[in-house]
C-alpha positions as CSV (number, residue, x, y, z in Angstrom):
1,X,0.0,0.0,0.0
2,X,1.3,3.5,-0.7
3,X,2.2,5.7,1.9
4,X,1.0,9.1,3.0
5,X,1.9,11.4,-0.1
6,X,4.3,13.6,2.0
7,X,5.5,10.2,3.5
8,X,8.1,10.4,0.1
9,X,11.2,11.6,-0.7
10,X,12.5,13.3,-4.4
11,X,15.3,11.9,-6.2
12,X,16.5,12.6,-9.4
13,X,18.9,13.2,-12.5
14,X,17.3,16.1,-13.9
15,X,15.9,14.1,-16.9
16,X,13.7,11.5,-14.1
17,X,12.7,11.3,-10.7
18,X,11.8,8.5,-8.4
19,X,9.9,8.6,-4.8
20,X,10.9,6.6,-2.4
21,X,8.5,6.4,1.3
22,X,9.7,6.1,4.8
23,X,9.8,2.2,4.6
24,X,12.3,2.3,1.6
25,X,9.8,1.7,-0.8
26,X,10.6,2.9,-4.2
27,X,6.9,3.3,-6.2
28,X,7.2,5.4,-8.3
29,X,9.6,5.8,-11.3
30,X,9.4,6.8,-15.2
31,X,12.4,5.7,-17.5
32,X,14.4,7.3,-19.3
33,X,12.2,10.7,-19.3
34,X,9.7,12.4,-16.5
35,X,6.6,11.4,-18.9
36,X,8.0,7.6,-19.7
37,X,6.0,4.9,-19.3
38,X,6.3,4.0,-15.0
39,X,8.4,1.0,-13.8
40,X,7.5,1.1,-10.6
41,X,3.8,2.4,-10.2
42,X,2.7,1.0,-7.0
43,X,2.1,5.1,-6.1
44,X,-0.8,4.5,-8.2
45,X,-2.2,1.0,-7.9
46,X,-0.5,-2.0,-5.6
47,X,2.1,-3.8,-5.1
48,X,1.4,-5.9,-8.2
49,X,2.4,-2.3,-10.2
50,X,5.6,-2.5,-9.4
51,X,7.7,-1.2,-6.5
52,X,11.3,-1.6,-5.3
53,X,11.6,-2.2,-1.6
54,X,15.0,-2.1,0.2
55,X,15.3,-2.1,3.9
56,X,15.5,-4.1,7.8
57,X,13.8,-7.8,7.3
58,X,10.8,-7.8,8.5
59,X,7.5,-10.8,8.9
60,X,5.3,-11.7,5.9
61,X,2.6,-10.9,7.9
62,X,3.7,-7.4,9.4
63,X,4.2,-4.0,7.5
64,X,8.0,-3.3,6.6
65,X,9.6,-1.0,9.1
66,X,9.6,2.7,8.7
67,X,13.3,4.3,8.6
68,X,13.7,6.5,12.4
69,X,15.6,9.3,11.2
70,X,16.0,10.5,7.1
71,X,17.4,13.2,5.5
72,X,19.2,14.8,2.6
73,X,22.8,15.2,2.7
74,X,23.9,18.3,3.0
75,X,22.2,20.6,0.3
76,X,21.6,18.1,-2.6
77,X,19.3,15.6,-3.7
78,X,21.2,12.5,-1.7
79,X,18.6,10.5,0.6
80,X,20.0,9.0,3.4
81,X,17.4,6.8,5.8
82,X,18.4,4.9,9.0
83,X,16.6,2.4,10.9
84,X,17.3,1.1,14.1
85,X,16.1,-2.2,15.0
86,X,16.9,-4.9,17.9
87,X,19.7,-5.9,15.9
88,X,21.7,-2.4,15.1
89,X,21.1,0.3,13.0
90,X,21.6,0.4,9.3
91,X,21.4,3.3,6.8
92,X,20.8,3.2,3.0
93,X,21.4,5.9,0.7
94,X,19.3,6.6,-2.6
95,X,20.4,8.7,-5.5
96,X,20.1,9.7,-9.4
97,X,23.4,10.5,-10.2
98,X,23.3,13.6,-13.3
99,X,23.8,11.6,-16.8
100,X,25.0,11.8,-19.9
101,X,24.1,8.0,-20.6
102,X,21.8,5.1,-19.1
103,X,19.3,6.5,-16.6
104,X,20.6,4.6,-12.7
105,X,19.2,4.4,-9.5
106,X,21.4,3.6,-7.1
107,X,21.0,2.4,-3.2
108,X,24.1,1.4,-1.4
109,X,23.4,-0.4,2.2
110,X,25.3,0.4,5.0
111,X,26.2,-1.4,8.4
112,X,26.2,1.2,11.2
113,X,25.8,-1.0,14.5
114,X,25.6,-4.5,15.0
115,X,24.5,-6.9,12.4
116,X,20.9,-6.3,10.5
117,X,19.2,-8.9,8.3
118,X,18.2,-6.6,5.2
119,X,16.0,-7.6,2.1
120,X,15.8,-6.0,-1.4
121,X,12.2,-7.0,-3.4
122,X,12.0,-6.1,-6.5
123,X,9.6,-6.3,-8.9
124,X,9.4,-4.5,-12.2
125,X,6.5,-3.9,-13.9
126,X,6.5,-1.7,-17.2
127,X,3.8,0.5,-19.1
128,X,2.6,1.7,-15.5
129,X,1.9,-1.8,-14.1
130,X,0.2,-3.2,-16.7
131,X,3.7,-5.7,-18.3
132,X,5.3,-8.0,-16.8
133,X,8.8,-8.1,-18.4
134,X,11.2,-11.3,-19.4
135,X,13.6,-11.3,-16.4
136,X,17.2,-13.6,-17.3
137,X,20.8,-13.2,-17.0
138,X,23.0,-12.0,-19.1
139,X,26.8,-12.4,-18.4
140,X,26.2,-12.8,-14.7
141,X,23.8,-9.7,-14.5
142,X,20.0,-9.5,-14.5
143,X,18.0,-7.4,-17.3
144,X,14.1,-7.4,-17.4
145,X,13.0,-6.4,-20.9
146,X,10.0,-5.5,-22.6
147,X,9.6,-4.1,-26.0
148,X,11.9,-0.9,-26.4
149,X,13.0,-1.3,-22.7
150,X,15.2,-3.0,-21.0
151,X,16.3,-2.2,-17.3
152,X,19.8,-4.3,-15.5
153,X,19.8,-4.9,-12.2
154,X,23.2,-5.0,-10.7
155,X,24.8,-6.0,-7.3
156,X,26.9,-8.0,-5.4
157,X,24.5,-9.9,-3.1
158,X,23.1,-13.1,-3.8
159,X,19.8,-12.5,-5.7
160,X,17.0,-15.1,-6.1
161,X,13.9,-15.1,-8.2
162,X,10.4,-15.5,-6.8
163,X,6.6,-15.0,-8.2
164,X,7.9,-13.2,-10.8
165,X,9.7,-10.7,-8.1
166,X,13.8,-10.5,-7.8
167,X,14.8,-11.1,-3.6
168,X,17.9,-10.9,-2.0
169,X,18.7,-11.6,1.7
170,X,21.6,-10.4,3.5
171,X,23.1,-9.3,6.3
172,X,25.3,-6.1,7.3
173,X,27.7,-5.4,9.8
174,X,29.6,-2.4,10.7
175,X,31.7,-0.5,7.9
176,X,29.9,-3.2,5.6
177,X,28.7,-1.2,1.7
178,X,26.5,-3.1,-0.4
179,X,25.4,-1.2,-3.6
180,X,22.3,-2.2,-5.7
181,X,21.9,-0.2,-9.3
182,X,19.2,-0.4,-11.8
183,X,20.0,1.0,-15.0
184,X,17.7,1.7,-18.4
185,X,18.6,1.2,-21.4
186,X,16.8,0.5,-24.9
187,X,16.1,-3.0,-25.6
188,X,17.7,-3.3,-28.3
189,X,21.3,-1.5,-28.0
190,X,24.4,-3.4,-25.7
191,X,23.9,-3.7,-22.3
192,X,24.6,-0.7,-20.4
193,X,28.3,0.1,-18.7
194,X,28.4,-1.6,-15.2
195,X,27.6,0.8,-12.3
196,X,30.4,2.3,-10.3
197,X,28.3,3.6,-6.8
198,X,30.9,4.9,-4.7
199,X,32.0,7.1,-7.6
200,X,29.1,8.2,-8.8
201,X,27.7,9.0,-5.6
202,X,31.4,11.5,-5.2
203,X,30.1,12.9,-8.6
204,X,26.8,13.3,-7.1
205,X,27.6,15.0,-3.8
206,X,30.0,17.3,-5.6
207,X,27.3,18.3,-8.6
208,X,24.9,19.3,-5.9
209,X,27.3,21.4,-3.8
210,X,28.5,23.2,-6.6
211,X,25.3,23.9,-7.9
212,X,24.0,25.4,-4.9
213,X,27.4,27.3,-4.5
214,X,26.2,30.0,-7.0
215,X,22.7,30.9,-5.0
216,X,22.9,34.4,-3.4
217,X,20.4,34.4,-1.4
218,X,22.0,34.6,2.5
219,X,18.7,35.2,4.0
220,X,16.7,33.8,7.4
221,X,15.1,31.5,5.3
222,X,17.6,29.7,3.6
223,X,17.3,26.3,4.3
224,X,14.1,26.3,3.3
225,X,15.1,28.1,-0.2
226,X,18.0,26.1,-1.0
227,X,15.8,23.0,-0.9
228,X,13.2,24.5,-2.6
229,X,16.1,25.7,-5.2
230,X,17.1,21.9,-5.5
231,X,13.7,20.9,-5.9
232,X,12.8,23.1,-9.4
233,X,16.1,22.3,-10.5
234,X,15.5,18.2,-9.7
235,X,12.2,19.1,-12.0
236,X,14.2,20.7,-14.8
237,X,14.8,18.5,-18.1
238,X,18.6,19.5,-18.3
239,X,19.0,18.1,-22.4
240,X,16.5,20.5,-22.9
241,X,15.4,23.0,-20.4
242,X,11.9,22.2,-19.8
243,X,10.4,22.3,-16.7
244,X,7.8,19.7,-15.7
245,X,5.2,21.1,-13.1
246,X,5.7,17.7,-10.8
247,X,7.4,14.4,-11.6
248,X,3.9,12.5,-10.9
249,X,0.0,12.3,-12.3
250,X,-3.0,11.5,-10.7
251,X,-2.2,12.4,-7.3
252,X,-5.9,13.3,-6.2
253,X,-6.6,17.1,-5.1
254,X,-9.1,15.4,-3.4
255,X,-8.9,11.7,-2.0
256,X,-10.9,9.7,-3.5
257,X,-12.1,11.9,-6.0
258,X,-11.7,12.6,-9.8
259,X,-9.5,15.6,-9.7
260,X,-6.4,13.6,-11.2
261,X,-3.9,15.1,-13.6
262,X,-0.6,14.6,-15.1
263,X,1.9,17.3,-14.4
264,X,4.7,15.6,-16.3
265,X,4.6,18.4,-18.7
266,X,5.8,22.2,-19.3
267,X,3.4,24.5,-17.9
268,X,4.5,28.2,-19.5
269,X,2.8,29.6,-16.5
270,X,5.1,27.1,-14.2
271,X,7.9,27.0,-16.1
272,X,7.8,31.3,-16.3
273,X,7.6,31.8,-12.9
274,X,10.0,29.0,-12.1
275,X,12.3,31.0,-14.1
276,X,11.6,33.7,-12.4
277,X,12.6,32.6,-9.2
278,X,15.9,30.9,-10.3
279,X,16.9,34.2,-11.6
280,X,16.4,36.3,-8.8
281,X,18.8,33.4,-6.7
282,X,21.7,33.4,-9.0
283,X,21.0,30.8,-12.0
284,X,20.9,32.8,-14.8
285,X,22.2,29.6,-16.5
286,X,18.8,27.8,-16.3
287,X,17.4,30.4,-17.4
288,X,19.4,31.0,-20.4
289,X,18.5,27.4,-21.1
290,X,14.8,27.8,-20.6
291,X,14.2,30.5,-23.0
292,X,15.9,28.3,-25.6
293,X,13.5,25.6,-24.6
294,X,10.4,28.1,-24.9
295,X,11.5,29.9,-28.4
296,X,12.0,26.0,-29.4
297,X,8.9,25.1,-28.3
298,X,6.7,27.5,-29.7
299,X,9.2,28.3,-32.9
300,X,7.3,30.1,-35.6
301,X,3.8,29.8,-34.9
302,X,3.0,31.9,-31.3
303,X,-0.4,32.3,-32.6
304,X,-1.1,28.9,-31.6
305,X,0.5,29.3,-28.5
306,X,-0.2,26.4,-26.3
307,X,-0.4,26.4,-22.4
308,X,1.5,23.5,-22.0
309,X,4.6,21.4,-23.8
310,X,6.4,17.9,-23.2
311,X,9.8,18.8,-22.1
312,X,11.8,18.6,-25.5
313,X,8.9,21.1,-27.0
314,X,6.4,18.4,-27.8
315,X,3.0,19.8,-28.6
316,X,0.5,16.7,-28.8
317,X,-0.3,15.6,-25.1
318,X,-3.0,13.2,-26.1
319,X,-5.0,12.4,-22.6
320,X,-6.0,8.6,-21.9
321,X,-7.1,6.8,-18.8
322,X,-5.3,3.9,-17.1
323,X,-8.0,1.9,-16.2
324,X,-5.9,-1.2,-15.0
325,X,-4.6,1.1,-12.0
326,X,-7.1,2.0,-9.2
327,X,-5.6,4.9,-8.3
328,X,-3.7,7.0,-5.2
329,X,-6.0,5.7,-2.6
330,X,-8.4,4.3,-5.1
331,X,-9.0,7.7,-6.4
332,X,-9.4,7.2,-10.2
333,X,-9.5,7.5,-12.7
334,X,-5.5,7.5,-13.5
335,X,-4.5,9.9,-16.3
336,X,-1.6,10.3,-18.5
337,X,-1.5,12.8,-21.0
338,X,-3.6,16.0,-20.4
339,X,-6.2,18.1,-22.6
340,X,-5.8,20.8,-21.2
341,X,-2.9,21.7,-23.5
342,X,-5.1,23.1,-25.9
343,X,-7.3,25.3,-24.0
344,X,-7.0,29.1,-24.6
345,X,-5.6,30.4,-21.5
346,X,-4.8,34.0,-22.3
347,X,-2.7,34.7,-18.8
348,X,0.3,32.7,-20.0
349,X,1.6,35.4,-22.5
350,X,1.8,37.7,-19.9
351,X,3.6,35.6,-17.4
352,X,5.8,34.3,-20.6
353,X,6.5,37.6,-21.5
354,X,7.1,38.8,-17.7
355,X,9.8,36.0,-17.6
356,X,11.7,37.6,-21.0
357,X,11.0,40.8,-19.3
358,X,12.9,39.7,-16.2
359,X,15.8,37.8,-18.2
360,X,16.5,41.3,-19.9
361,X,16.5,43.3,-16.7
362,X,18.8,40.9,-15.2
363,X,21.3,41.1,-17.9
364,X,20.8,38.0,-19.6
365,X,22.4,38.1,-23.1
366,X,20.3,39.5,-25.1
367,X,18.5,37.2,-27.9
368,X,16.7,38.9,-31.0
369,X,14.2,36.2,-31.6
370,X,13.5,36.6,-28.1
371,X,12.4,40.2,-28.3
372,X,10.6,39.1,-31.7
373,X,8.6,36.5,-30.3
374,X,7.1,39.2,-27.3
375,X,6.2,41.0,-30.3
376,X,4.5,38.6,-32.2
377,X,2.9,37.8,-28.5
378,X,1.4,41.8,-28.3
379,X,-0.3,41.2,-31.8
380,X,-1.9,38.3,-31.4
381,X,-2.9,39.8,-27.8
382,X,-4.4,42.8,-29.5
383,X,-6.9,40.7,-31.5
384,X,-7.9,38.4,-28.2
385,X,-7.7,39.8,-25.4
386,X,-11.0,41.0,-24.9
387,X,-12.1,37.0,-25.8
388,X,-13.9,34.7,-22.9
389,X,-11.4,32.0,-21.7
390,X,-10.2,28.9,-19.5
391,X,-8.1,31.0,-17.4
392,X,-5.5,30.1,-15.0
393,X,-6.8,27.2,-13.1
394,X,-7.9,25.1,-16.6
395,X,-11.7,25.0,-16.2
396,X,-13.4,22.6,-17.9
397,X,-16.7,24.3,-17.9
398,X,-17.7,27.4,-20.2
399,X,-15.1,30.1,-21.1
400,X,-15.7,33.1,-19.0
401,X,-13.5,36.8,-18.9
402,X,-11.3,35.7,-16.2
403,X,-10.1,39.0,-14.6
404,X,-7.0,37.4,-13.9
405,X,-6.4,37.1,-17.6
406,X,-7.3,40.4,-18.7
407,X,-4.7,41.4,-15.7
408,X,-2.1,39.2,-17.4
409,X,-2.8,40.5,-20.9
410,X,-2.2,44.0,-19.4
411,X,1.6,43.2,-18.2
412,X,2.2,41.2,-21.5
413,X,1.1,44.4,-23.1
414,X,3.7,46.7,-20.3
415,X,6.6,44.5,-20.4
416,X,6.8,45.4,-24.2
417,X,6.0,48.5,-24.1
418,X,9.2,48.7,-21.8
419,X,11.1,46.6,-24.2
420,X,10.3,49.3,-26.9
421,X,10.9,52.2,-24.5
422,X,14.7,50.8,-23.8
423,X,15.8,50.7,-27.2
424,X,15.9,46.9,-27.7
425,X,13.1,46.8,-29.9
426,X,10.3,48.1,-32.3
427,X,6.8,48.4,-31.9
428,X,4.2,50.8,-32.6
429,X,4.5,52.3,-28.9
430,X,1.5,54.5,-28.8
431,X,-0.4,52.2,-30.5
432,X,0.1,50.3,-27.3
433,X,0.5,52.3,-25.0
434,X,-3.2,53.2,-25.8
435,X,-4.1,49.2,-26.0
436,X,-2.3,49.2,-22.2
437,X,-4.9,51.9,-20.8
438,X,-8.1,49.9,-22.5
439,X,-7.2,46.7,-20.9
440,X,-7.5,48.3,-17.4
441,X,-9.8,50.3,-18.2
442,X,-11.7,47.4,-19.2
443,X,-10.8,45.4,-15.8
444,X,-11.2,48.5,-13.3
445,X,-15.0,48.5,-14.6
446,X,-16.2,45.0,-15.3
447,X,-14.4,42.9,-13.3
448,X,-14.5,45.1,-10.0
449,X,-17.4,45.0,-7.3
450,X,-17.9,48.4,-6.1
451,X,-20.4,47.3,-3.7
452,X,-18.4,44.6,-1.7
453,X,-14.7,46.7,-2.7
454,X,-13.3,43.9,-4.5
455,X,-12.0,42.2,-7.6
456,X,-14.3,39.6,-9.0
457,X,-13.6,35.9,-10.7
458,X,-14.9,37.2,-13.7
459,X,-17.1,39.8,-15.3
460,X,-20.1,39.8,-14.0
461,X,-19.5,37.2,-11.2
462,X,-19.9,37.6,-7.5
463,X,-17.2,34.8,-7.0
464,X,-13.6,35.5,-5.8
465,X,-10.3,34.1,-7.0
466,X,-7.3,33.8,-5.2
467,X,-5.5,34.6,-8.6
468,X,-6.5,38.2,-7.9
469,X,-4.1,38.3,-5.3
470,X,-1.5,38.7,-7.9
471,X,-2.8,42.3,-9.5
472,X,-0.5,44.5,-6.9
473,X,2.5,41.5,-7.7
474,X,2.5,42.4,-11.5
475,X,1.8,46.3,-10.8
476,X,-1.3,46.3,-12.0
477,X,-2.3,48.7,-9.4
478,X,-0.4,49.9,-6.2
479,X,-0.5,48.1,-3.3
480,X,-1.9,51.0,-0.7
481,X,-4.8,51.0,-4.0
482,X,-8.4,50.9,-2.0
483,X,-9.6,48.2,-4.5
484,X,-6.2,45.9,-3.8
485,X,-7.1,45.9,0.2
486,X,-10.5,45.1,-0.5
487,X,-9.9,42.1,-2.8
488,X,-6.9,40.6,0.0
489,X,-9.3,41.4,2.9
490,X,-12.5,39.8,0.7
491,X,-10.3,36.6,-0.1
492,X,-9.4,36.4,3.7
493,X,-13.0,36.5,4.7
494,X,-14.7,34.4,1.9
495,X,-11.5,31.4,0.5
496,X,-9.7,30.9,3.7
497,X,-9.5,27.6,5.7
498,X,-10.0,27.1,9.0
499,X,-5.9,26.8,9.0
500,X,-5.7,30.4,7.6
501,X,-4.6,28.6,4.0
502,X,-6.5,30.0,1.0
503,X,-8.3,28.0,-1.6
504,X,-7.9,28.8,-5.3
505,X,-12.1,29.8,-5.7
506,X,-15.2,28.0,-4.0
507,X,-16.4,24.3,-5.3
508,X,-19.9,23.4,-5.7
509,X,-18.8,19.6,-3.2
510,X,-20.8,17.1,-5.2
511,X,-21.9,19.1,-8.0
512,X,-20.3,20.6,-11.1
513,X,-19.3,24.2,-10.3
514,X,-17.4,26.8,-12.5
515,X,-14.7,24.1,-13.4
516,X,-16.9,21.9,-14.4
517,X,-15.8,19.5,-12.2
518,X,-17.5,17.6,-9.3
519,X,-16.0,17.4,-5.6
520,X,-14.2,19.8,-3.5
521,X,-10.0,20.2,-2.9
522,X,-7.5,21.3,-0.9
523,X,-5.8,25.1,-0.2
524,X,-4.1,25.9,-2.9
525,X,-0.7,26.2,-1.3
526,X,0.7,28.9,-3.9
527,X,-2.5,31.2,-3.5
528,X,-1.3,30.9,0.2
529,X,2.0,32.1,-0.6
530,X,0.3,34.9,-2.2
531,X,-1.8,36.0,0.1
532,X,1.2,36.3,2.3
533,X,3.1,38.0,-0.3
534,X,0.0,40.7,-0.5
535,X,0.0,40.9,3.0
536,X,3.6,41.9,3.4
537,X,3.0,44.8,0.4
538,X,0.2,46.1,2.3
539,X,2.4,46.8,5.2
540,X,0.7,43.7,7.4
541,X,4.3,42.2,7.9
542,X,3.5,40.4,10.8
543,X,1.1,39.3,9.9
544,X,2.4,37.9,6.1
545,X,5.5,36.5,8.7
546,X,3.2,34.5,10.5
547,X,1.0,32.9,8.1
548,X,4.5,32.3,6.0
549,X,5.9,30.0,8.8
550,X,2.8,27.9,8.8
551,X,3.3,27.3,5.5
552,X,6.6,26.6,5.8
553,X,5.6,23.9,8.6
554,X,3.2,21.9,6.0
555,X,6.6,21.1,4.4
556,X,7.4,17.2,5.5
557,X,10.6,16.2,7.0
558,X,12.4,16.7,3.7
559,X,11.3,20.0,3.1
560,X,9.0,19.1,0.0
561,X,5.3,20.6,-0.7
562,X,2.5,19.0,-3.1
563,X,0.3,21.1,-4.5
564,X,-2.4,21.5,-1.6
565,X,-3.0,21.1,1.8
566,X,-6.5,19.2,2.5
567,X,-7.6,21.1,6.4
568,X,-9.9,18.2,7.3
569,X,-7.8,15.6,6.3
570,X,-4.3,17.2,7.7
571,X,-2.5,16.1,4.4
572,X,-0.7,17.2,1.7
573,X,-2.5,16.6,-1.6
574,X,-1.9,16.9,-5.5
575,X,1.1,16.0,-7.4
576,X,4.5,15.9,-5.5
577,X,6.7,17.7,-5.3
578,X,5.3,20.5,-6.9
579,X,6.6,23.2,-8.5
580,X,4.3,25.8,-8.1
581,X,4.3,25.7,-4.6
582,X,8.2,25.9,-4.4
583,X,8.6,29.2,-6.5
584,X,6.4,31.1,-4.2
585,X,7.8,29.9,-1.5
586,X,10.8,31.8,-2.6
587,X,9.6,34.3,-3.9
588,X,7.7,35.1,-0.5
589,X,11.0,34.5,1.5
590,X,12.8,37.1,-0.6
591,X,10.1,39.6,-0.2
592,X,9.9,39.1,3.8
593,X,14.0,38.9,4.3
594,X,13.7,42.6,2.1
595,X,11.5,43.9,4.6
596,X,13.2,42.8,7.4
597,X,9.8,41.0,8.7
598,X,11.7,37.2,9.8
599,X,11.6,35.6,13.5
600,X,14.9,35.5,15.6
């Protein structure tokens, strides 16, 4: 049975990522890529899907122990769990290490005290569960293939097969390092080079520190952003510079129900912000990288501008059910693919064109297609923006004017026009300028209560978003604005939790509501974040202090945050780890170490 979802730990190579729980169970993994097919998708289903367990011997009849102490070492993406049981204490430690060739996953077993009986299961099970591969040797070494894959299982202990599962039983003593490495490869090329653990976990240690070497952020807060740092950059598809949104789909929003998605993918709006954050810490490299990804991606044709891409640029993301697998905690159905990458969501070319914006300011060398492509953005924008859409949070019910959207239209529309003003490129400016004053014009009067003092969902709605919470973030209006304190005090009042957290808009429960979508979910934890942020602009510091550090203790043990928090349940919920909860995260710790409002 799966664990908790914050029961997991992230590893990763920067082109894949496994989860591994508190027992040492390994269930879920995608090889070679983030949106592969799953070896290991117990997450999702049971046992029988696949998992990799490594850890203390335990009774048949009695759950596998739970590690007492785990963490990562040092600042990188090294897992090292202990248990301590009658017999001594042993520690294993899981890693990716950062390739240029066959994907590995390697856990090396170590004796601390005494001498512990361990026992690696593993059972392989590819296209998410639903294969059972050919397991033989080859030249002393086990390979499982199926179709195009193939994965080798290496070590030095004595394996054993059994119910179409791979055992082996040993014991460690003290100063006693046993390795175990599984390695992809495509079926039909040469088995891949043998695995050398102890060096690659050196390399490993060594990327990571050096990596983190080049953050300058020095703040109160920086454990909590240099893990959160690690975490987008574990998300990033290095051979390419995508971004994927989470390494996981169909972790429920709410248990049990059906809002399941694959987040696999390149969210512009994720993957923008994301680059945001990296470059106001110091990577101006992924940054770099990520532009060439998104002027890839969208090459020639930004009038069909989608909201989402695979991580090499792909743009069909064809959405299909997994019916074979019941689902996180029987919450189904199980998806892979998602159709929400054709929807019209008109706020991603302003966050897209925020994040050129921001690359320029920073002094990121300067790139003409670039500064073309924002324009191409603008003119398409001047045609549509006035156009009903899905907005930011991918409804599936009727296109409404989401005010949100009409905000971001407005700073795609001022980013350019302070492209133009700066001499680095050519536009008709007042043409623009005048466009820019229409499109808040526009929002001031439709989407803006004057009764209740607050920003609406949409035109013409009495709903609240927690999206709004963003307008004094981009500059759509100044923060000590009457209208801005209205909206953050109506949110407050009318989308916060019991916990203080704040949900993304209000569900209908058991009926379809604006997203077209039955059931109800967690607090969003980047509207949180926000809300925060907004808090500390309107001079509440305190206050935006206070509700930060709860948020920062939703985190588990590891430091990692899904996408929501569920109040009733007390759980984390959504896809894990999640990148849009890490990138506000930071963003809030850098506003809050600026204004000087951090505990002793």
């Amino acid at each position: 049975m799966a664990g908790r979802i914050e029961d997991y730990a992230l590893i990763g190579d920067m082109q894949t990522a496994a989860l591994v729980c508190r027992d040492g169970t390994v269930d879920w993994l995608c090889l070679p890529r983030f949106d592969s097919h799953a070896i290991f998708a117990g997450l999702l289903g049971t046992e029988e899907h696949g998992f990799w367990r490594l850890g203390p011997a335990h009774a048949a009849d009695s759950p596998p122990p739970t590690a007492a102490r785990r963490t990562y070492r040092g600042d990188s993406l090294i897992l090292e769990s202990e248990w301590d049981t009658p017999r001594g204490t042993v520690r294993v430690t899981d890693f990716m290490p950062p390739r240029d060739g066959a994907p590995q996953l390697i856990r090396i077993v170590e004796g601390v005290t005494g001498r512990v009986p361990m026992r690696s299961v593993l059972r392989m099970r590819f296209s998410y569960g639903r294969v059972v591969p050919w397991v033989h040797k080859h030249d002393g070494r086990t390979v499982a293939v199926a179709g195009p894959d193939s994965v080798w299982f290496d070590t030095s202990a004595e394996t054993y097969g059994k119910s179409l599962t791979t055992y082996a039983d040993f014991t460690v003593a003290p100063g006693d390092r046993i390795a175990f490495t599984i390695s992809w490869q495509p079926s039909h090329k040469e088995p891949p080079p043998l695995p050398e653990p102890e060096q690659s976990l050196e390399a490993t240690e060594d990327f990571w520190r050096e990596w983190v070497e080049h953050c300058t952020y020095h703040g109160p807060y920086r454990e909590a952003v240099v893990r959160s740092l690690i975490t987008l950059k574990a998300l990033t598809y290095a051979p390419t510079g995508g971004i994927v949104a989470a390494p996981t789909t169909s972790l429920p929003e709410d248990i049990g129900g059906v809002r399941n998605w694959d987040y696999r993918y390149t969210w512009l709006r994720d993957a923008a912000i994301t680059l945001s954050s990296l470059l106001r810490t110091g990577y101006r490299e992924e940054a770099r990288a990520w532009r060439e990804w998104l002027l890839r991606a969208v090459a020639g044709d930004p009038e069909n501008l989608q909201i989402m891409y695979g991580i090499a640029g792909e743009r069909e993301l064809g959405e299909a059910e997994l019916d074979w697998l019941p689902g996180y905690e029987n919450s189904a159905p199980v998806r892979v693919g998602n159709g929400a990458a054709h929807q019209l969501q008109l706020d991603v070319y302003g966050e897209v064109t925020e994040a050129l914006h921001l690359a320029h300011m920073t002094g990121l060398a300067r790139n003409d297609y670039a500064s073309l492509l924002q324009l191409k953005l603008i003119r398409y924008l001047e045609d549509h923006w006035d156009e009903p859409d899905e907005g930011i949070w991918e409804v599936r019910g009727p296109r409404r004017h989401f005010v949100h959207s009409k905000v971001m239209a407005w700073v795609a529309v001022d980013r350019t026009i302070k492209l133009i003003e700066s001499g680095d490129a050519d536009g008709p400016l007042e043409r623009w300028k005048e466009l820019r004053d229409d499109i808040h014009r526009d929002v001031c009067e439709r989407g803006y209560d004057k009764e209740r003092n607050t920003f609406t969902q949409s035109y013409g709605s009495q709903e609240l978003d927690a999206s709004l919470l963003l307008i004094p973030q981009m500059g759509f209006l100044p923060p000590d604005d009457k209208r801005v304190i209205g909206t953050i005090e109506a949110i407050q009042r009318e989308l916060s939790t019991s916990d203080g957290f704040i949900l993304r808009y209000p569900t209908s429960g058991g009926d379809e509501g604006v997203d077209g979508l039955p059931g109800d979910e967690g607090a969003f934890l980047a509207c949180s974040f926000w809300m925060a942020d907004d808090l500390a602009m309107i001079g509440r510091v305190d206050e935006a202090r206070k509700l930060f550090e709860k948020l920062l203790a939703l985190r588990n043990d590891l430091g990692l945050l899904a996408e929501e928090w569920d109040p009733r349940l007390k759980r984390q919920v959504g896809n894990f780890p999640q990148a849009f909860s890490h990138v506000p995260l930071i963003d809030t710790a850098l506003r809050l170490t600026a204004s000087g409002a951090y505990g002793g």
